[in-house]
N, C-alpha and C positions, 0 to 999 in steps of 0.2 A: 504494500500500500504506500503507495509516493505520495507525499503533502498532507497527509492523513492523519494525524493520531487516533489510534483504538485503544481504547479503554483495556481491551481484553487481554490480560496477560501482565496487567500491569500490579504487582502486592498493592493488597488492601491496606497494611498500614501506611504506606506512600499515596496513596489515594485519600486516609481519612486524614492524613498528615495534612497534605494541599487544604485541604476542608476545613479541617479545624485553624491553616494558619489565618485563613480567609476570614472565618469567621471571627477570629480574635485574631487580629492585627495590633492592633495599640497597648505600647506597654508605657508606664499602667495602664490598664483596661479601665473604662468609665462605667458607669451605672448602664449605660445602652446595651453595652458587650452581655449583661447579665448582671447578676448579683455580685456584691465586690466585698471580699474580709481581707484586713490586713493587721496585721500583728509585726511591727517593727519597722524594716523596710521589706519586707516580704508583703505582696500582695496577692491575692488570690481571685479570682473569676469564675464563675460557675454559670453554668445555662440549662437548663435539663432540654433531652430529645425524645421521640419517641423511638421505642427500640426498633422497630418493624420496618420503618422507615429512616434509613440512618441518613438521607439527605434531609430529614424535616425540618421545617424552622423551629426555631428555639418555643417553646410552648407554658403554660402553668404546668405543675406537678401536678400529672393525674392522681386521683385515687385510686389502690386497687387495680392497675395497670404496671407492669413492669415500665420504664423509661431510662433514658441514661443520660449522664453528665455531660457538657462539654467542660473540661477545668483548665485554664491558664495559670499559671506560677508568673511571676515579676520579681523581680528584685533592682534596686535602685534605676527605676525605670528601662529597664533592659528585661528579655526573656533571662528566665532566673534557672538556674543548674540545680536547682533544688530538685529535690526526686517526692512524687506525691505516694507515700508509702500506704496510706489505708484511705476509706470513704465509707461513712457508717454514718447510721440516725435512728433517735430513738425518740421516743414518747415522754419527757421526766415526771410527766401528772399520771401516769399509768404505772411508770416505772416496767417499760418495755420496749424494744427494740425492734426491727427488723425483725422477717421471718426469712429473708434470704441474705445473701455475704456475696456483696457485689467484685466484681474483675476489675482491674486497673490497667488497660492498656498504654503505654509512653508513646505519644506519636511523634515524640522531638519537640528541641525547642521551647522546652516550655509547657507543651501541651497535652495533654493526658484525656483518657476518654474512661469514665468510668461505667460498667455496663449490668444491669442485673437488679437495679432500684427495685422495691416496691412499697409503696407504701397504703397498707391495709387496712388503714382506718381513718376518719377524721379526725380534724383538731392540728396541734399546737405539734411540730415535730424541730428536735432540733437533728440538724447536718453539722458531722464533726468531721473535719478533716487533718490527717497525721502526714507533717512533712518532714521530710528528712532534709535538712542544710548543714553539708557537713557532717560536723559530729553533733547537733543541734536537731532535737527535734521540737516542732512546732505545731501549735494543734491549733488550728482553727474552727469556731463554731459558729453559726448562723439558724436562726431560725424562722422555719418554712409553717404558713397555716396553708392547711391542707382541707380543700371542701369538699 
């Protein structure tokens, strides 16, 4: 195929890479990019997708629907070498968790895709995220209401 580019044959992580760098370009990411936690000079980004559809726009948190993350790292306005080591959320008014333990794929650069959300019920959830900087780890928290 001359003058062509085919999709076919090309790895999916190089493909969700291009994707997610599209979608988060700006370091630090702004409120538009998605939700934004920062603790220090580490800044963090997150957008959730639906899983079925990994081209979807960025969407609310379903309920009761699996979905996945898109997350950005930053550090002093630059993509950050941080490594996003967990993505977890629980309930603290229930004092319960998750019923699934999501994947953490690195797509480069900054950018990670976390895959396997669900979240089972209404209400008040907080999202904890463990990063590793360094020999430094970092947890960020945010919380999601969920209808």
């Amino acid at each position: 195929m001359t003058g062509r580019f085919c999709w076919q044959g090309v790895p999916i992580a190089v493909a969700m890479s291009i994707a997610a760098a599209t979608a988060h370009a700006a370091c630090p990411p702004a409120t538009v990019d998605g939700a934004v936690v920062s603790k220090g000079e580490l800044v963090l980004a997150y957008r959730p997708v639906a899983n079925a559809d990994k081209g979807a726009k960025p969407d609310r948190i379903p309920m009761a629907q699996h979905f996945a993350l898109e997350v950005q790292l930053c550090e002093k306005g630059a993509a950050s070498t941080a490594r996003l080591h967990k993505a977890d959320a629980s309930m603290p008014e229930h004092k319960h968790g998750m019923n699934y333990r999501p994947v953490i794929t690195s797509l480069g650069a900054g950018h990670f895709r976390v895959e396997g959300m669900m979240f089972h019920m209404a209400g008040r959830w907080e999202l904890t995220f463990e990063v590793h900087a360094g020999k430094e780890t970092v947890r960020l928290t945010h919380d999601v209401q969920v209808e």
